[in-house]
Backbone as CSV, one residue per row, in Angstrom:
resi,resn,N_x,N_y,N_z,CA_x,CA_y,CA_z,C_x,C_y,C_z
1,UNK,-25.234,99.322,29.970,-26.624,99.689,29.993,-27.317,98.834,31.054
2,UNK,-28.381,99.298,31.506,-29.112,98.907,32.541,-30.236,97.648,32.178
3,UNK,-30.012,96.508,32.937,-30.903,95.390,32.308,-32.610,95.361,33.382
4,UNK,-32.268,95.834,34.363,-33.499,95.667,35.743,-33.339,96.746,36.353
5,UNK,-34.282,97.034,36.490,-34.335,98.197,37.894,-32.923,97.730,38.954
6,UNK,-32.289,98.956,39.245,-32.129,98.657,41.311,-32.125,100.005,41.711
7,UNK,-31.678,100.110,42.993,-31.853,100.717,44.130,-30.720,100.119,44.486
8,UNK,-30.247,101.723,45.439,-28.959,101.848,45.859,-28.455,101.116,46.660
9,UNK,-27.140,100.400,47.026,-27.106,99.171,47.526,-27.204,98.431,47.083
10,UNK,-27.283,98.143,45.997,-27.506,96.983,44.427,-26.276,96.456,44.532
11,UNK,-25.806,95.060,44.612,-24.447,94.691,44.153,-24.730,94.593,42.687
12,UNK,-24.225,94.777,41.456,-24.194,94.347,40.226,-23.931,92.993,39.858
13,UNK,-24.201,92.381,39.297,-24.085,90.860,38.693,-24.097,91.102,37.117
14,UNK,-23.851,89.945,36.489,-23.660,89.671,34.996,-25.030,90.138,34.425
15,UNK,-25.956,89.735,34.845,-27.476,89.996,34.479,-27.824,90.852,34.529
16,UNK,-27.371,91.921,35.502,-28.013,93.106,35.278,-27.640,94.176,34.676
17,UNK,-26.601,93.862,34.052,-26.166,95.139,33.393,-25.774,94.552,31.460
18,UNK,-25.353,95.311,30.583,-25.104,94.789,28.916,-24.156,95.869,28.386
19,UNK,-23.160,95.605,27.597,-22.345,96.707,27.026,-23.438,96.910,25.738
20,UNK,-23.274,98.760,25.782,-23.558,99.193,24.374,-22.984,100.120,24.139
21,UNK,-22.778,100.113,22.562,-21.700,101.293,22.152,-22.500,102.226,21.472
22,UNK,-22.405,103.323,22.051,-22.560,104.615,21.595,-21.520,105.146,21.734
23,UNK,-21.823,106.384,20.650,-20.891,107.789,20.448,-20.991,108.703,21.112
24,UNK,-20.880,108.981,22.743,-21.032,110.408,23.186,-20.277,111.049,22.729
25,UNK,-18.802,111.645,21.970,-18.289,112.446,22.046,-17.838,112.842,23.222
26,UNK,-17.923,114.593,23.455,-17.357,115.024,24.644,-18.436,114.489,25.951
27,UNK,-19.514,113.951,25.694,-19.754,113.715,27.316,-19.281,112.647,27.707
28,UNK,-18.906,111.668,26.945,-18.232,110.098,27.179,-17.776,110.034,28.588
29,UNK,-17.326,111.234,29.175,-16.122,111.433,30.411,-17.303,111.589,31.805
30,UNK,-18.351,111.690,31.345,-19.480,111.100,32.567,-20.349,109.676,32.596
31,UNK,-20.162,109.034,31.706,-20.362,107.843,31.666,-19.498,106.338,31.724
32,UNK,-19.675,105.577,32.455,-18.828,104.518,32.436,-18.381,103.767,31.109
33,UNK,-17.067,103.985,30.861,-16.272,103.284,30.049,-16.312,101.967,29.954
34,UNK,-15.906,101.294,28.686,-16.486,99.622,28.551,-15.040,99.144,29.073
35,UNK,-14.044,99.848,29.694,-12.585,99.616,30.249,-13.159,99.617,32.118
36,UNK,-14.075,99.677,32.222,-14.233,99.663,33.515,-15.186,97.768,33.847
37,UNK,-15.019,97.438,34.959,-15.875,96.247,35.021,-16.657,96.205,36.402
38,UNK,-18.444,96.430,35.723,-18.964,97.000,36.844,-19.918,95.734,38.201
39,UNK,-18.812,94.381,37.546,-19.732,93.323,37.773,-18.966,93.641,39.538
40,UNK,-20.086,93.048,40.622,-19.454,93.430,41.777,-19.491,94.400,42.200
41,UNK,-19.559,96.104,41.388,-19.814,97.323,42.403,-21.017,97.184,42.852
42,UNK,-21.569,98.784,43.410,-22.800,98.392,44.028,-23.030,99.937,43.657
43,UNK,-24.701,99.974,43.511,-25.343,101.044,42.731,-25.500,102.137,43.981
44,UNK,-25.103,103.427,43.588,-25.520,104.280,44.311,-26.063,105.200,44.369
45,UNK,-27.634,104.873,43.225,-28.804,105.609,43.558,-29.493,104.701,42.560
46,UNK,-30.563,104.952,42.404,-31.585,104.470,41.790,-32.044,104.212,40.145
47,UNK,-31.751,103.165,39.626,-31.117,103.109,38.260,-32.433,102.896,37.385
48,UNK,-32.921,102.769,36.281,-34.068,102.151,35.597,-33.374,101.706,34.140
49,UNK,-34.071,100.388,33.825,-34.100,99.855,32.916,-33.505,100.623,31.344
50,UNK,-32.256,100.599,30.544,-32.396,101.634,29.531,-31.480,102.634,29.448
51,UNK,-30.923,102.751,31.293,-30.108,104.153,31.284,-28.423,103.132,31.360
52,UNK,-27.971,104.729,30.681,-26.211,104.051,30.687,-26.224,104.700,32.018
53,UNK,-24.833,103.802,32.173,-24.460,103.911,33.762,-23.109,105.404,33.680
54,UNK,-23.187,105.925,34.353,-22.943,107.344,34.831,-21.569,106.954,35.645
55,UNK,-20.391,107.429,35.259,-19.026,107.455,36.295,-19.208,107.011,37.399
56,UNK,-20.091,108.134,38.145,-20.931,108.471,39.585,-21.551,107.920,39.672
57,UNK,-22.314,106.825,39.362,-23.731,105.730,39.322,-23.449,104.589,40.416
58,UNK,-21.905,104.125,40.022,-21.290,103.134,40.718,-20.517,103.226,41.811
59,UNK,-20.099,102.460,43.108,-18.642,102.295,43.280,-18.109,100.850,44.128
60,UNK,-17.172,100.559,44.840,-17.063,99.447,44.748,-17.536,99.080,46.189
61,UNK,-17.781,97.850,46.168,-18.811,97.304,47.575,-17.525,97.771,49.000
62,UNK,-16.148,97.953,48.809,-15.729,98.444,49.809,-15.615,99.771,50.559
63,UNK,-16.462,100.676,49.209,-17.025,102.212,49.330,-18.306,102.102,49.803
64,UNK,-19.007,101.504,49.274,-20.395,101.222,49.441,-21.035,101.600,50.745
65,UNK,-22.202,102.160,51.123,-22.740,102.069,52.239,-23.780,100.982,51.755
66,UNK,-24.019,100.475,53.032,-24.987,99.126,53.185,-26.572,99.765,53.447
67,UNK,-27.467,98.946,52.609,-28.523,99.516,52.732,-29.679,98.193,52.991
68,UNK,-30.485,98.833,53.475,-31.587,97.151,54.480,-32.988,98.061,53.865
69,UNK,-33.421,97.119,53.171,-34.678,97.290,52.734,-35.758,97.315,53.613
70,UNK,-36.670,97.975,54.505,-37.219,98.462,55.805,-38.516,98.370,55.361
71,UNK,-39.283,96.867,55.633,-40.645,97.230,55.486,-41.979,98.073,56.695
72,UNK,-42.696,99.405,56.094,-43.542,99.866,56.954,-44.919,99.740,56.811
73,UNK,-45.356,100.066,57.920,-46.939,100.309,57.812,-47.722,101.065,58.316
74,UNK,-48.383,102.375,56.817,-48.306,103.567,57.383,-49.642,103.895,56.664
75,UNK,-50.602,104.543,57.329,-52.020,105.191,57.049,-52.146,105.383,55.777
76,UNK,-53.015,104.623,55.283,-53.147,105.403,53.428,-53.389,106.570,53.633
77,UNK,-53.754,107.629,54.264,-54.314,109.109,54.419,-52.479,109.801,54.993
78,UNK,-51.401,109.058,55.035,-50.457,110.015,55.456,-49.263,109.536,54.460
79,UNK,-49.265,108.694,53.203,-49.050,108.632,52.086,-49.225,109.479,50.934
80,UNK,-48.133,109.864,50.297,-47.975,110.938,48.933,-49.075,110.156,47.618
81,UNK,-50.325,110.160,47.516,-50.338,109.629,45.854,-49.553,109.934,44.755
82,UNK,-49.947,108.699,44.565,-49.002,108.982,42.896,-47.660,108.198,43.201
83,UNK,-47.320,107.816,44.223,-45.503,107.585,44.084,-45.712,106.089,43.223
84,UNK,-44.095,106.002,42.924,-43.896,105.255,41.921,-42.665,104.468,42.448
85,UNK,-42.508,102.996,42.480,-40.797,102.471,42.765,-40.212,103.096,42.106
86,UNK,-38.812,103.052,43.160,-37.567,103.985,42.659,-37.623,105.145,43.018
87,UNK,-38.827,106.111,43.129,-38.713,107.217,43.822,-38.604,107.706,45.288
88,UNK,-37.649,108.770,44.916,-37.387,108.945,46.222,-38.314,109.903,47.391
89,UNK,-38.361,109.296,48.474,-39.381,109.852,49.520,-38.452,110.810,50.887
90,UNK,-39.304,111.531,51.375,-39.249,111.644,52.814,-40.219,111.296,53.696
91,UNK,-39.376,110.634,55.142,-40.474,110.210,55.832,-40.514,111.629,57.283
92,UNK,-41.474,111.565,57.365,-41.495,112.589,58.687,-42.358,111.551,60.132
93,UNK,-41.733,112.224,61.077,-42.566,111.295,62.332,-43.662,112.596,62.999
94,UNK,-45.026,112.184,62.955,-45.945,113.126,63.563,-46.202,112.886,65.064
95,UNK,-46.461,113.462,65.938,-47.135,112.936,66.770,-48.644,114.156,67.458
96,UNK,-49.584,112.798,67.016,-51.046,113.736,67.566,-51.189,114.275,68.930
97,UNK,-51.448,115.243,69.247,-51.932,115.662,70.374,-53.032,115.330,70.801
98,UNK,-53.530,114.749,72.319,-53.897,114.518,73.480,-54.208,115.136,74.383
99,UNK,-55.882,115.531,75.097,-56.178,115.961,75.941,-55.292,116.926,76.503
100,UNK,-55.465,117.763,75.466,-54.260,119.354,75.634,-53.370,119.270,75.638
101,UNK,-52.835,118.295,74.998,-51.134,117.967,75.046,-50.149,119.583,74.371
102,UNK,-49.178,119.739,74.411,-48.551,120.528,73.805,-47.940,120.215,72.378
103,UNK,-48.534,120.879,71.821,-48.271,120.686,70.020,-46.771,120.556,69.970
104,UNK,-46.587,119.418,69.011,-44.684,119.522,68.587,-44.923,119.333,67.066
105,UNK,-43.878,120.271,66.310,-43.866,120.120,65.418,-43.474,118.429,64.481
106,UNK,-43.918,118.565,63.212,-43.459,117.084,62.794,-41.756,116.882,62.667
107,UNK,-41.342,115.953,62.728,-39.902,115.851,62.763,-39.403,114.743,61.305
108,UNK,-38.500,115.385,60.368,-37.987,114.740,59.490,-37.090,113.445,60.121
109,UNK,-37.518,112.177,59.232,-36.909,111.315,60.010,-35.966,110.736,59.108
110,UNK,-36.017,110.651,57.721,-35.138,110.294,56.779,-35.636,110.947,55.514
111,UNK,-34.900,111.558,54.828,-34.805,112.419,53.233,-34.275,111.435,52.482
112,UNK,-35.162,111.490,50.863,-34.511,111.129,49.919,-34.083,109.718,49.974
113,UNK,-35.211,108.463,50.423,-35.470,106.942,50.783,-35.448,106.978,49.384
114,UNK,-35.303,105.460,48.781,-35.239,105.468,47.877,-36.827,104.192,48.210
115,UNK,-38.372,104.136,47.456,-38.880,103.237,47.771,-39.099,101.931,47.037
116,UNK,-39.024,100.773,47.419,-38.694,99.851,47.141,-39.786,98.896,46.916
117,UNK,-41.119,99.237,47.479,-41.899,98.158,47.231,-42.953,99.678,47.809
118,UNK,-44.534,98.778,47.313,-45.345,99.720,47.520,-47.010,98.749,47.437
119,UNK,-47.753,98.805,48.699,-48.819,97.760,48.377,-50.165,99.066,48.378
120,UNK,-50.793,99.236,48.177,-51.870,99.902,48.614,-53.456,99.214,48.340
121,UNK,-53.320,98.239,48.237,-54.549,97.303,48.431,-55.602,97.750,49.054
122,UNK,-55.179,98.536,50.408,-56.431,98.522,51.597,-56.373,100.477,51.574
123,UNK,-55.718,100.384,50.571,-56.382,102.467,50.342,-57.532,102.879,50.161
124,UNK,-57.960,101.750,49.639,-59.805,102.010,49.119,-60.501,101.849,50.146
125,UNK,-59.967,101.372,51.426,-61.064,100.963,52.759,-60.326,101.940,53.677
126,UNK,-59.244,103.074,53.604,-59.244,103.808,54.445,-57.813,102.824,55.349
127,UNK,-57.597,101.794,55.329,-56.747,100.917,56.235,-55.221,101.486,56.449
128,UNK,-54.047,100.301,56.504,-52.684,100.621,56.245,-51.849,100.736,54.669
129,UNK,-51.257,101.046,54.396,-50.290,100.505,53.442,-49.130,100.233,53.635
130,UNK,-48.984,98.857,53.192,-47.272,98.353,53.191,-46.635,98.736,52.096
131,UNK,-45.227,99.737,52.869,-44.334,100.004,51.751,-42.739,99.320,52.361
132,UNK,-41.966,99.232,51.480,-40.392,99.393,51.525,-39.553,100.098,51.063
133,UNK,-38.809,100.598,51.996,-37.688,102.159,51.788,-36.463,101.248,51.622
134,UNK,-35.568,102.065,51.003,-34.078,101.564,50.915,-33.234,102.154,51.967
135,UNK,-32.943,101.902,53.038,-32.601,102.529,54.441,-31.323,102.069,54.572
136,UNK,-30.115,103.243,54.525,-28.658,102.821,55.359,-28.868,102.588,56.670
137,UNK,-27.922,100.922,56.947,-28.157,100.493,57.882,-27.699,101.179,58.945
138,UNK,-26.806,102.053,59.077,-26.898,103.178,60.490,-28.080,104.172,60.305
139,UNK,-29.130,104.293,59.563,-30.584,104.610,59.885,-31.441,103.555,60.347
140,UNK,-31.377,102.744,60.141,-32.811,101.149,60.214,-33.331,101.853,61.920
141,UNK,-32.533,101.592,62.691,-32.905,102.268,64.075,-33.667,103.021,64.117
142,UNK,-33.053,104.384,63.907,-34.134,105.347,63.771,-35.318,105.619,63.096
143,UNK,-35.208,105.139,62.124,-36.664,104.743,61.423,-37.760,103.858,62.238
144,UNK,-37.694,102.782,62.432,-37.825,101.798,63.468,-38.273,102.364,64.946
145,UNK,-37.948,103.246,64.958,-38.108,104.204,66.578,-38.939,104.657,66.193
146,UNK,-39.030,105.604,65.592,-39.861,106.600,65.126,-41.620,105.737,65.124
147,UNK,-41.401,104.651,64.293,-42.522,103.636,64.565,-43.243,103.471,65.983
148,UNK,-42.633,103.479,66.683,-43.502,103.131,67.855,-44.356,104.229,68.814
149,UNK,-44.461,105.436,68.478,-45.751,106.274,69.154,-45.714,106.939,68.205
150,UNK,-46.663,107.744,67.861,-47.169,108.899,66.554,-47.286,108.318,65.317
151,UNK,-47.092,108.692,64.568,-47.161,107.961,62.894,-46.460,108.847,62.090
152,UNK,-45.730,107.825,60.644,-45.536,108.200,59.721,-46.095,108.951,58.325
153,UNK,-45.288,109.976,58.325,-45.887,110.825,57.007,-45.349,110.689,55.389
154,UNK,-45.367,109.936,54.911,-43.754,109.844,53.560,-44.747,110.511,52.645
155,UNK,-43.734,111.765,51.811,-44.353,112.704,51.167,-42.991,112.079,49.675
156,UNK,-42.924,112.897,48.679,-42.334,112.940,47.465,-41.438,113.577,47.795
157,UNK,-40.242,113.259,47.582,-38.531,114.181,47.583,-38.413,115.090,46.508
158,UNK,-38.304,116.326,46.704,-38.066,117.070,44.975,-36.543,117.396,45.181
């Protein structure tokens, strides 16, 4: 069972996880067995407090993709309300048009972020908000690019 939140890319430790025995019956065969030892894998999606861990939940840090927690700073007006840590986002890259520039559509820049931190302090004055995505490190780049002319859009993943 799940002791703390994580996000994917989680190595597991002693602390964060607790054996409990329940009776699934026939679903037992999608959930991790107390014959398995999950200290050391690494989570691969987004876990909350409460939930048993899922076959598929885990695997081992030499499967693992590596993930870099990517802090941004992006218009409270091009932010989803309502999001919540742990949920997952898309970010899109806009770019405004200019003295007749030629319209380009917005471009998806990463699906299904997992977000990691979330400030919105300066929403009430119209300002930035600092958030953090859970970004595989062969994305950090491109995310990161995308930053430097036009702006970010992160909407809700369904």
């Amino acid at each position: 069972m799940i002791n703390a939140p994580m996000s994917p890319g989680h190595q597991i430790s002693s602390t964060d996880v607790s054996i409990a025995h329940m009776n699934l019956d026939a679903s037992a065969q999608f959930y991790l067995s107390d014959e398995v030892e999950p200290i050391g894998m690494v989570a691969t999606r987004m876990m909350h407090v409460g939930e048993i861990i899922g076959s598929r939940d885990l695997t081992s840090a030499v499967d693992a993709m590596s993930t870099s927690a990517v802090p941004l700073s992006v218009r409270s007006v091009d932010v989803a309300t309502g999001l919540r840590f742990g949920e997952g986002v898309d970010i899109y890259w806009v770019l405004d048009t200019q003295n007749g520039e030629e319209v380009m559509d917005p471009v998806l820049i990463l699906g299904g972020v997992t977000l990691l931190s979330f400030d919105d302090g300066g929403k009430n004055f119209g300002s930035d908000i600092g958030l953090s995505v859970a970004v595989e490190e062969t994305q950090v780049l491109r995310l990161l690019s995308a930053t430097t002319l036009g702006r970010l859009v992160v909407i809700r993943s369904h």
